[in-house]
C-alpha positions as CSV (number, residue, x, y, z in Angstrom):
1,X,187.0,88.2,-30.9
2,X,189.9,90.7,-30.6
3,X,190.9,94.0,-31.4
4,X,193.9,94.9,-33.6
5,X,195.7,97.7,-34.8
6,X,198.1,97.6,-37.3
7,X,200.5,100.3,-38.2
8,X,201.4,100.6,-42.3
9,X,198.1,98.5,-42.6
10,X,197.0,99.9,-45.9
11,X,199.5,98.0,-48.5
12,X,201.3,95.3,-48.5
13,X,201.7,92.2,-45.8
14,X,199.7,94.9,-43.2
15,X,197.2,95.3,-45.6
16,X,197.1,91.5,-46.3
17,X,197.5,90.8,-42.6
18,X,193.9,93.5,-41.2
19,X,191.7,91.1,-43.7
20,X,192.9,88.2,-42.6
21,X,192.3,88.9,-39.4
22,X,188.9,90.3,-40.2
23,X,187.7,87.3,-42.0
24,X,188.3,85.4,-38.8
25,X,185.8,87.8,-37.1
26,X,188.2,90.1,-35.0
27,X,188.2,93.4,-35.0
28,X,191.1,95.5,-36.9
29,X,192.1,99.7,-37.1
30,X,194.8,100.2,-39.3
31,X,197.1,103.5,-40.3
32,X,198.8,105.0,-43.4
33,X,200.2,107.9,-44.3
34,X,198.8,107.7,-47.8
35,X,195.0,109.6,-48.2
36,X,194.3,107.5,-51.2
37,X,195.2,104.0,-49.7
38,X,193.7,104.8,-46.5
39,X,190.5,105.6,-48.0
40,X,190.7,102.9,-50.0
41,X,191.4,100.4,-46.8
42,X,187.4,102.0,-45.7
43,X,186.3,102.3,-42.2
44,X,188.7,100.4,-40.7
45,X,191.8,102.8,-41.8
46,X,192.9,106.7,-40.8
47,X,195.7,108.7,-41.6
48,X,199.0,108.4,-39.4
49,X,202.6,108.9,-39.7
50,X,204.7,106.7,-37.0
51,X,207.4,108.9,-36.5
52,X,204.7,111.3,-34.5
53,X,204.0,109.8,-31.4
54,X,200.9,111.9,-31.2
55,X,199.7,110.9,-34.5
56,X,199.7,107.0,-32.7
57,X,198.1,108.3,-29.6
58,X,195.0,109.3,-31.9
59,X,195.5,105.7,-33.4
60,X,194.9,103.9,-29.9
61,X,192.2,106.4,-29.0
62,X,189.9,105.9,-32.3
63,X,190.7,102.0,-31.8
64,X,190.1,102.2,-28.4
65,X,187.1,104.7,-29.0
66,X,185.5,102.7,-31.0
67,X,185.9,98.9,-29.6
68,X,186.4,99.9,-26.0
69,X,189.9,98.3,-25.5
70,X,192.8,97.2,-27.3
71,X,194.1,93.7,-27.5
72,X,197.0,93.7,-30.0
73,X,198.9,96.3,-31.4
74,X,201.1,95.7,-34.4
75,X,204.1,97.9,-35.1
76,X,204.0,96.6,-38.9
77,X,205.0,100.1,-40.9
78,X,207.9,100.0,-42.3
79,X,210.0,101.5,-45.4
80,X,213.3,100.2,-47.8
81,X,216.4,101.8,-49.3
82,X,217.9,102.4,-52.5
83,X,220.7,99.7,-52.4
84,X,223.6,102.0,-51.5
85,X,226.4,101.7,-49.4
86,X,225.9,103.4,-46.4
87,X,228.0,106.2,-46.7
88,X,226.5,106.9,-50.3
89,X,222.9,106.9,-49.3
90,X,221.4,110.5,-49.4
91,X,221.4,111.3,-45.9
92,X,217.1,112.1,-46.1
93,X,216.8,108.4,-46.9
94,X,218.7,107.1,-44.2
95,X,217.0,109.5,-41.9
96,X,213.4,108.1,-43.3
97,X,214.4,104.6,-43.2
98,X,215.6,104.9,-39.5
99,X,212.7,107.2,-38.0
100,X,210.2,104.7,-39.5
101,X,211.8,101.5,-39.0
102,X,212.8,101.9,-35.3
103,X,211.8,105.2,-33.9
104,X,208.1,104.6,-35.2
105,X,208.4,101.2,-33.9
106,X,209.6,102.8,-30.7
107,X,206.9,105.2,-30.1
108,X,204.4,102.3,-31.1
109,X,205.3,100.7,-28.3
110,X,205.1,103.6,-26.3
111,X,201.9,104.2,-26.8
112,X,200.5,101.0,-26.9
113,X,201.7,99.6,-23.5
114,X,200.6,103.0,-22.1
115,X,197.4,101.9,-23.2
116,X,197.3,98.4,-22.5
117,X,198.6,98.9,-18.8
118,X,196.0,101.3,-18.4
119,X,193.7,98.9,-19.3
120,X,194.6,95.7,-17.6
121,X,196.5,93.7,-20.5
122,X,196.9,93.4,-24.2
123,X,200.3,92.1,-26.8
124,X,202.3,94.2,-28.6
125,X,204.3,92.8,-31.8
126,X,207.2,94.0,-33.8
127,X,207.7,92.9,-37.1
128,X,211.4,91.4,-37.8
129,X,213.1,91.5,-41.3
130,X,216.4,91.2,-43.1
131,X,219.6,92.4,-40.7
132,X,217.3,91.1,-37.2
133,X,219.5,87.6,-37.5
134,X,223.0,89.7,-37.9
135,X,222.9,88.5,-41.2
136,X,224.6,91.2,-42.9
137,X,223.5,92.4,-46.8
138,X,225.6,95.2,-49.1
139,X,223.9,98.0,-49.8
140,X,221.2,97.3,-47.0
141,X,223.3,98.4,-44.1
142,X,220.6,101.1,-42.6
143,X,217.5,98.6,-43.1
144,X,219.1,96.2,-41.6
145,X,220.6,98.2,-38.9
146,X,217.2,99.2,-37.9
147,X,215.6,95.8,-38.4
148,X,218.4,94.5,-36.1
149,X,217.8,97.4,-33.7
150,X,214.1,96.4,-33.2
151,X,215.0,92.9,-32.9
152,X,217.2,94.2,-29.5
153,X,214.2,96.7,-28.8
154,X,211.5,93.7,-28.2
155,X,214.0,91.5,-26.6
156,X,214.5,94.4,-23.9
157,X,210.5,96.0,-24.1
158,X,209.7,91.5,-22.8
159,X,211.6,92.3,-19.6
160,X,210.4,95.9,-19.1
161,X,206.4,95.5,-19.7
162,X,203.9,96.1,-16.7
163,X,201.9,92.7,-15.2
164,X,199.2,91.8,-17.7
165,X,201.1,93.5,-20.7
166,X,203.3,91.5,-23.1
167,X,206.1,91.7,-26.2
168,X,207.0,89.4,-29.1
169,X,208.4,89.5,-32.8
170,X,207.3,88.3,-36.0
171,X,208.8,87.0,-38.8
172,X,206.9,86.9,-41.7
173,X,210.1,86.1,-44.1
174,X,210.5,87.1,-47.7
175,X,206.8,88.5,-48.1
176,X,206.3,89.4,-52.0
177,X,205.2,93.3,-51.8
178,X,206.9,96.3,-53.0
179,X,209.3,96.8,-50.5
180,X,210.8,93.1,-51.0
181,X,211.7,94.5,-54.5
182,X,212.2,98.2,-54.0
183,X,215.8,99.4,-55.1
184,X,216.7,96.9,-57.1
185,X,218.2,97.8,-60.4
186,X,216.9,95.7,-64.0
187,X,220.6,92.9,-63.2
188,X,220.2,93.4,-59.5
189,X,216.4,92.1,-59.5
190,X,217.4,89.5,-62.6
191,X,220.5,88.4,-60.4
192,X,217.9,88.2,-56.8
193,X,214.9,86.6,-59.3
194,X,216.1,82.5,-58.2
195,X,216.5,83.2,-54.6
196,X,213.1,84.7,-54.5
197,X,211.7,82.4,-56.3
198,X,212.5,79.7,-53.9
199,X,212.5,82.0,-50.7
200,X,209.7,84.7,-51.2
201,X,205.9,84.1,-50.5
202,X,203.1,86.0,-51.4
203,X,200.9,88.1,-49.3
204,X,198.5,85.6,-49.0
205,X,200.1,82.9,-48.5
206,X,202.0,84.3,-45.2
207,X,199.0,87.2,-44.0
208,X,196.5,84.0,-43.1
209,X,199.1,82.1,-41.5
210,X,200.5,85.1,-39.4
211,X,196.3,86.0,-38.7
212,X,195.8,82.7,-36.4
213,X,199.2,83.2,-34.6
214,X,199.1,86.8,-33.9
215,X,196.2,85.7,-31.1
216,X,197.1,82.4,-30.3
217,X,200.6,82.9,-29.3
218,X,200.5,86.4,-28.2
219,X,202.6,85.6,-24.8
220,X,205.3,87.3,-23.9
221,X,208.9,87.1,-25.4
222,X,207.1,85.1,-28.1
223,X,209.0,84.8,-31.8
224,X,206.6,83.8,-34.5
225,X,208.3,82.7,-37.5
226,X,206.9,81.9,-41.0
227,X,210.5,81.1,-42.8
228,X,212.3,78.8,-40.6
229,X,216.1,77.3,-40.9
230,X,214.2,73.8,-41.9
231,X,211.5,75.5,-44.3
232,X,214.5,77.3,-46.4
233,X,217.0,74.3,-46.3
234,X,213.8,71.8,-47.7
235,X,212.8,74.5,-50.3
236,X,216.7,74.5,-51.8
237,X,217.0,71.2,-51.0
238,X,213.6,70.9,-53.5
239,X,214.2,73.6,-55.9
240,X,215.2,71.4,-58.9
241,X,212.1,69.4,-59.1
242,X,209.8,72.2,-57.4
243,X,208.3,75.0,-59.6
244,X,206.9,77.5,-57.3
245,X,204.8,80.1,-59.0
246,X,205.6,83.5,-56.7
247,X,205.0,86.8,-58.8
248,X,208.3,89.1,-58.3
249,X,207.8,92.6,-59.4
């Protein structure tokens, strides 16, 4: 049995990702900024904003508090943008996407291998998404920037960490939640509708999957990923004569 903690673990994949990993017995403390969702997460949940390094700090110590150590932290919160060109997005939303995406990330990591050096060992992962490859989308230019700046982050955090302490990525792929679909415009999300269709998974489909690896291939420099080169050249490959029932909102 293990103990997790999951930032942005109160929707979405996190959300998806803290009862998968209960239901396999470990043990799971996630964080929100959003009163309602974290009471509705229960016991396991409290309120914290990522871009407040002392806000995470409280995180590990109520994990830690509670289950006497931490074995794998998750830097999981994350938010989208309007689909903008960069130099038309309101500068408060590139400011928001960019402290949560990669500073929050940042100071996860900060905090975490504080902690697990301090106690002998533990993993920390960063979640990957669209722009980590280099793969470059229009009107996506700060996620991706940030997603492609955490990609570099872990990369450099694997050859930093303290003996007993390690750093990996996942990549959970095109996860069906709200910020798959946020910003999209009624012929933008009709246009995107038979790429996701083929591409996108739900929740929980991926959260299970990601559950067993999270522990078992928490090594360091590790890269867990659910949608690999072969997996999206055999689903187009398949498309015509596969009808795959994914719920786009």
């Amino acid at each position: 049995m293990s103990t997790v903690v999951i930032t942005g673990g109160t929707r979405g994949l996190g959300l998806g990702l803290a009862r998968a990993l209960v239901e396999r017995g470990h043990q799971v403390m996630v964080c929100g900024t959003d009163p309602e969702r974290v009471r509705a997460a229960g016991e396991m949940a409290m309120v914290a904003d990522v871009t407040d390094r002392d806000q995470l700090h409280e995180l590990w110590e109520a994990a830690a508090g509670r289950y006497g150590r931490v074995d794998v932290w998750i830097n999981n919160a994350g938010v989208s943008q309007v689909r903008e060109p960069v130099w038309r997005l309101p500068a408060e939303q590139a400011r928001r996407v960019a402290e949560v995406n990669l500073l929050g990330v940042l100071n996860g990591c900060a905090v975490a291998v504080s902690g697990m050096a301090e106690q002998g060992g533990g993993h920390v992962w960063n979640m990957e998404g669209l722009g980590s490859d280099g793969r470059v989308v229009p009107g996506l230019g700060v996620y991706g920037a940030t997603k492609r700046a955490v990609t570099y982050l872990t990369s450099a955090l694997a050859k930093e960490v303290p003996e007993g302490v390690s750093a990996g990525l996942l990549s959970p792929g095109m996860v069906v939640t709200d910020l798959l679909t946020y910003g999209y415009s009624d012929d933008e999300r009709a246009r995107a509708a038979r790429i996701l269709s083929i591409l996108a998974d739900r929740v929980e489909t991926v959260a299970p999957w990601l559950a067993e690896r999270v522990i078992s291939r928490a090594r360091n420099g590790a890269h867990v990923r659910w949608l690999t080169p072969r997996k999206i050249a055999w689903r187009f490959a398949t498309a015509r004569f596969t009808r795959r029932d994914v719920l786009i909102g």
